[in-house]
C-alpha positions in Angstrom: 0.0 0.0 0.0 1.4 3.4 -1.1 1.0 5.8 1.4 0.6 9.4 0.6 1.9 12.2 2.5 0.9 15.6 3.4 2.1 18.8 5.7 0.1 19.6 8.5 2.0 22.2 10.2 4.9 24.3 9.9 6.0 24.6 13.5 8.9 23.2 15.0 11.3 26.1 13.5 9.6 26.0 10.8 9.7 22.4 9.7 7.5 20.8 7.2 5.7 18.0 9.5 3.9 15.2 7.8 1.1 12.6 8.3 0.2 9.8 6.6 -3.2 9.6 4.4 -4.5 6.7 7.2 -3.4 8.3 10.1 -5.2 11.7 8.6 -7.9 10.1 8.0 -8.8 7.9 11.7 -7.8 11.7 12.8 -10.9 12.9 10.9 -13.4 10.0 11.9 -12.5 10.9 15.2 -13.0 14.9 15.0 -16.3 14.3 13.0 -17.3 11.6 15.7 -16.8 13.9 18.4 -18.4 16.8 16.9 -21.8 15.1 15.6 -22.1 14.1 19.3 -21.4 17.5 20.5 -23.6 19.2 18.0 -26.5 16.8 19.1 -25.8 18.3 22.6 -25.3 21.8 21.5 -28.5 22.3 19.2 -30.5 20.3 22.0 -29.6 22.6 24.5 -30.1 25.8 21.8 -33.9 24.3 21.2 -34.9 22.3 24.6 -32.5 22.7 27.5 -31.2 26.1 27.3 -30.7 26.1 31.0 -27.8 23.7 30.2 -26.0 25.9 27.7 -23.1 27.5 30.6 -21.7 23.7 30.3 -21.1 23.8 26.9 -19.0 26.9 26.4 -15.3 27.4 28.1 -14.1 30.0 30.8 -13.9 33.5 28.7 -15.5 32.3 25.7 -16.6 34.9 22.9 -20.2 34.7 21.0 -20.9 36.8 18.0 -24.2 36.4 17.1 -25.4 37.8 14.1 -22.6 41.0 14.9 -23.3 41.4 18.4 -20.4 40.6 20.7 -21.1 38.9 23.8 -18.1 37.4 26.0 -18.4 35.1 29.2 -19.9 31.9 30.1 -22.7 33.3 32.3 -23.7 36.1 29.9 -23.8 34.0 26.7 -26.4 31.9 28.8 -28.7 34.7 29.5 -28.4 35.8 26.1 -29.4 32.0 25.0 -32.4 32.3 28.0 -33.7 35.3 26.3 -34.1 34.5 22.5 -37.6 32.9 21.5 -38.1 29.2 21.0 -36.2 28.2 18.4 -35.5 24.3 16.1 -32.4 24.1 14.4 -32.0 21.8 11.3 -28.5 21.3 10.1 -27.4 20.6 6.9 -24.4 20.6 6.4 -21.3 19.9 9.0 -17.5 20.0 9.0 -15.0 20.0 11.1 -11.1 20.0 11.4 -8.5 20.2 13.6 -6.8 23.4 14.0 -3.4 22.2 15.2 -3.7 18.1 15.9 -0.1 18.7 18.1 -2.1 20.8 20.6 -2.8 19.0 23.7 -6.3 20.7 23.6 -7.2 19.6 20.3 -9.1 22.2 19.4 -11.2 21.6 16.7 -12.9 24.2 14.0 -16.6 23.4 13.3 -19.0 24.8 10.5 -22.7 24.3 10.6 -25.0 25.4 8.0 -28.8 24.8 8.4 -31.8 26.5 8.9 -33.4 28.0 11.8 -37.2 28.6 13.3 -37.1 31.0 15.8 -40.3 32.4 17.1 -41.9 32.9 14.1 -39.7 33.1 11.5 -37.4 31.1 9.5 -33.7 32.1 8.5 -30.9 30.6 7.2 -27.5 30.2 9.3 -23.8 29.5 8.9 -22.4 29.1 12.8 -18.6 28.7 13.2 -17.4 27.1 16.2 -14.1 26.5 18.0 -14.2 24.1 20.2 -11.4 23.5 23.0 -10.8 20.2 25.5 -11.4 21.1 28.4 -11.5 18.2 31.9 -11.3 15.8 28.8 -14.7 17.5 26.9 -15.2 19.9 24.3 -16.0 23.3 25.0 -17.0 26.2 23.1 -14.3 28.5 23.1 -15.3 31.0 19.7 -18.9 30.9 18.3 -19.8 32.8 15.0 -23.5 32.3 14.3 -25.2 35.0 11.4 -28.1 34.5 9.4 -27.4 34.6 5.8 -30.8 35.0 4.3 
């Protein structure tokens, strides 16, 4: 079998690193395993169990929803608490790892899907990093906008 390789990152003073096309790809099953579990437990909490939503975002995390800034666990929350009901419908999802060397593994997520909330219907792109944190991913930088 002919492996194929590819650079990753350019740190250690600037040296090339490389990973094999297997080892790339188990990498990948894993981020997009983990992330379609925590997107199940993101857009639940969004829709259902919005008093859940401080457990899902790290210490000094940043929201920008839709252009408005909003920074801290506890405020993001209240923000989430006062926006009407709302069902989320993703279609589309991907994910990679920003820098797989990180202890942290932090991952970049895109969602794009549509949303109900209250009464109207919009179209969304939502960016996420996400961040281990006690061994679970946290948000760490969420970018949600309408684009309709």
């Amino acid at each position: 079998m002919q492996l194929f390789f590819y650079p990753i990152s350019t740190s250690n003073k600037g040296k090339i690193l490389r990973i094999s096309m297997s080892k790339l790809a188990v990498e990948d099953e894993t981020a997009c395993i983990a992330v379609k579990k925590f997107t199940d437990l993101f857009y639940d909490a969004v829709d259902r169990k919005r008093n859940k939503m401080n457990f899902l975002y790290a210490d000094g995390a940043m929201l920008v929803w839709n252009g408005n800034a909003i920074r801290g666990v506890e405020v993001i929350a209240k923000f989430y608490d006062s926006l009407p009901n709302s069902t989320h419908t993703l279609e589309s999802l991907d994910c990679q790892y920003i820098d797989s060397s990180d202890q942290a593994r932090p991952l970049v997520v895109l969602a794009v899907g549509k949303v109900v909330l209250g009464q109207m219907t919009h179209a969304f792109t939502q960016t996420l990093v996400l961040t281990l944190e006690d061994e679970k991913y946290k948000i760490l930088s969420d970018r949600f906008r309408f684009i309709d």
